[in-house]
C-alpha positions as CSV (number, residue, x, y, z in Angstrom):
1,X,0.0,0.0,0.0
2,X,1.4,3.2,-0.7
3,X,1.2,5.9,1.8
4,X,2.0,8.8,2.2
5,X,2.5,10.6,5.8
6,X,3.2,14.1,7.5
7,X,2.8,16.1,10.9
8,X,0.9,19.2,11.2
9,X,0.1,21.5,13.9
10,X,-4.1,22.5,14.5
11,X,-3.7,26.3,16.1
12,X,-6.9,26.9,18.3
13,X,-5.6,30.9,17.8
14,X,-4.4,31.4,14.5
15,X,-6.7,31.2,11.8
16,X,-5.6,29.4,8.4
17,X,-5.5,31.8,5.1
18,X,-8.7,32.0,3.4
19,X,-9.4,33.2,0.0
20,X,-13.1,34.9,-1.9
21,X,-14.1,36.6,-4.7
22,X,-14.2,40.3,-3.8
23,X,-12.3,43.3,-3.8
24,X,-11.2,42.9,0.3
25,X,-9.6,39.8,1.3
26,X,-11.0,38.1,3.8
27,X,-9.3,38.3,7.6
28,X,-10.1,36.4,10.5
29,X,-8.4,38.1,13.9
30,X,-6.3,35.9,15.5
31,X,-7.2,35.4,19.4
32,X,-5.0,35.6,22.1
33,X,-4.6,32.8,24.8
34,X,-6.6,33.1,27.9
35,X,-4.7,32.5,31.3
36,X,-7.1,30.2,32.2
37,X,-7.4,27.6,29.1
38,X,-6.0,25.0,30.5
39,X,-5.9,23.4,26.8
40,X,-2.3,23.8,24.4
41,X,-2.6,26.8,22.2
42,X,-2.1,24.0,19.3
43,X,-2.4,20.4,18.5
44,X,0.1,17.8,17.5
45,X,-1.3,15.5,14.4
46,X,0.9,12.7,12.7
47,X,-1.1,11.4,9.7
48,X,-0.9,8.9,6.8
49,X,-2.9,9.5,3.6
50,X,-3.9,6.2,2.0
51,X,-3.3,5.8,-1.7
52,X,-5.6,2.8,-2.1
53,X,-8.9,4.5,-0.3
54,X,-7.8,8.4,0.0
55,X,-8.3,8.1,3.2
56,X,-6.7,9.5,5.9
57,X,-5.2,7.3,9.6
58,X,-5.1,10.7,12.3
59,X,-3.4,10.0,15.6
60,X,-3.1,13.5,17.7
61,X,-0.4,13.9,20.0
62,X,-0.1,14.4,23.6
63,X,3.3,16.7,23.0
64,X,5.4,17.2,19.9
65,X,6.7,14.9,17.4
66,X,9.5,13.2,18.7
67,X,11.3,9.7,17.5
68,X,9.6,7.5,19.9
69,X,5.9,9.1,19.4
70,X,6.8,8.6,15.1
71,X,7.0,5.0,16.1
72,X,3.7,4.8,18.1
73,X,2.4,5.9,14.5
74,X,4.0,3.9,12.5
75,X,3.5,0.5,14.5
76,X,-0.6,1.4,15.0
77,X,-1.0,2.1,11.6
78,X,0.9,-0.9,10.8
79,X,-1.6,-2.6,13.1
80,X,-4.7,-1.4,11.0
81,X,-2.9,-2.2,7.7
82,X,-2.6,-5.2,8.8
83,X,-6.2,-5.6,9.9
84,X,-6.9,-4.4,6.3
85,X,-4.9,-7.4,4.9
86,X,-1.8,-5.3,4.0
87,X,1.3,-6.8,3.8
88,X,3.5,-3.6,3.1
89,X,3.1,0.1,3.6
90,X,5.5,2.2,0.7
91,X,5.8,4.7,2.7
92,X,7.2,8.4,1.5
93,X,7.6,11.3,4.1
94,X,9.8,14.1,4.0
95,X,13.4,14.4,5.8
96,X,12.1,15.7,9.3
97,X,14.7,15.3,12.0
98,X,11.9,12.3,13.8
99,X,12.1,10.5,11.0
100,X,15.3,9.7,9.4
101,X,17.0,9.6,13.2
102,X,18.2,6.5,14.6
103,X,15.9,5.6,16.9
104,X,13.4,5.5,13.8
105,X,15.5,4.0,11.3
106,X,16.2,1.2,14.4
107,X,12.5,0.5,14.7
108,X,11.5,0.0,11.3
109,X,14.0,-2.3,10.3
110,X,13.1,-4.1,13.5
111,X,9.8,-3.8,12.6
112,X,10.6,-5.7,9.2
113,X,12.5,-8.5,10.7
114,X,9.8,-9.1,12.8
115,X,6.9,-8.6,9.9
116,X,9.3,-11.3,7.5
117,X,9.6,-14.1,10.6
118,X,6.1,-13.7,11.9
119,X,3.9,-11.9,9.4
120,X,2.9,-8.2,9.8
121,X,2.9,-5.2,7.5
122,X,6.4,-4.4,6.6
123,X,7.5,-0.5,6.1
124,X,9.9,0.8,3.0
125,X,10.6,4.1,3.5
126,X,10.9,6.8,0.7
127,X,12.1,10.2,1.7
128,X,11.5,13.1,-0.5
129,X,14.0,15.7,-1.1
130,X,14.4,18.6,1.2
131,X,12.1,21.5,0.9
132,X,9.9,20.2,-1.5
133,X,6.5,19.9,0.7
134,X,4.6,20.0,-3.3
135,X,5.5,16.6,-3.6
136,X,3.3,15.3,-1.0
137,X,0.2,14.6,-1.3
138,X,-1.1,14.9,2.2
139,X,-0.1,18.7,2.2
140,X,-3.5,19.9,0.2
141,X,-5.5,17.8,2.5
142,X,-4.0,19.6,5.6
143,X,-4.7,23.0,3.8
144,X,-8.4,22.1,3.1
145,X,-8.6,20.6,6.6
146,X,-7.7,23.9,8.8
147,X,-10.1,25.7,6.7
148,X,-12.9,24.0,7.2
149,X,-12.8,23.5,11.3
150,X,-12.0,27.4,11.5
151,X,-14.4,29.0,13.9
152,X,-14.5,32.5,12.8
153,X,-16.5,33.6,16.0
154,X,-15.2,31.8,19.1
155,X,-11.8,30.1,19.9
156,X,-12.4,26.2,20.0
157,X,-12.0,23.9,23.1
158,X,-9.1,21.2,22.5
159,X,-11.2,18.3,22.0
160,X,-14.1,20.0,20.2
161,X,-11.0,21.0,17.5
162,X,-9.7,17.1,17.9
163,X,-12.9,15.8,17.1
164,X,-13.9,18.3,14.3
165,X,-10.9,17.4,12.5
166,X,-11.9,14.0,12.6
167,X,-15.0,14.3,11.6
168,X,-13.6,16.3,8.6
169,X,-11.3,13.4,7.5
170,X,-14.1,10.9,8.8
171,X,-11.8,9.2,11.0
172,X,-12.2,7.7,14.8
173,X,-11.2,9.5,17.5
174,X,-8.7,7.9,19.5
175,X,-6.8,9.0,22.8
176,X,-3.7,10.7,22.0
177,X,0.0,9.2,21.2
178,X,1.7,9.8,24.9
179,X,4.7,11.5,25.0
180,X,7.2,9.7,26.9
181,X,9.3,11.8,30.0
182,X,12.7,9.7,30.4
């Protein structure tokens, strides 16, 4: 299965840029955080946009992107591959510092020694060059995503954001990737 997978940032704050016919273009005021809000002023999203169904797998993150949380990802949507009857995920990303380091590059050929002895949805990773974000697929979708869950009116509550997002992409909404403290 090909795939194709990125990280993007939700701001609850700033508003994405929006475009209309007329002779003003159209600006949304960005808010301010709140002392109070006990919620992040954005959210952390690893997805992977599926080639064979144009759907998208969305796993939010409790944190930033990090090695170890990029390898939650990768082994949970190896998991529902799997499930799907996948056997391999072609898998092209661009050169982000959590994905080509060590740790990662560890895990997923661990990850394919285990999938070749035991079964399991094996991972070949294609990295696209640097600075070339057009090459991606997933990019648009992000784009066409933060515009539609923008709330011109009022600032949106973390999981109210979270779960418009996934009912955007029409995807589950599942607790957050931890971010491990070692």
């Amino acid at each position: 299965m090909l795939g194709f997978a990125d990280e993007v940032w939700w701001s609850r704050l700033a508003h994405p840029d929006l475009h209309a016919w007329g002779d003003e273009p159209l600006r949304l005021v960005q808010r301010g955080a709140d002392g109070d809000d006990p919620d992040p002023k954005a959210l952390a999203c690893y997805g992977l946009l599926r080639r064979d169904t144009d759907q998208m797998l969305l796993r939010f993150v409790d944190g930033r992107p990090v090695s170890h949380v990029t390898t939650a990802f990768l082994g949970w949507a190896c998991e529902r591959l799997a499930a799907d009857g996948k056997a391999a995920l072609l898998l092209v990303w661009d050169d982000a510092s959590w994905h080509v380091s060590k740790q990662v590059r560890t895990w997923v050929r661990a990850r394919n020694r285990t999938a070749k002895q035991d079964g399991g949805v094996r991972i070949v990773v294609c990295q696209l060059p640097s600075k070339a974000p057009w090459l991606n697929p997933i990019e648009p979708k992000w784009v066409h995503g933060k515009r539609a869950v923008a709330e011109p009116d009022r600032k949106l509550a973390a999981a109210e954001m979270q779960q418009r997002i996934c009912d955007y992409y029409g995807c589950e909404s599942l607790p957050q990737l931890a971010q491990k403290v070692d």
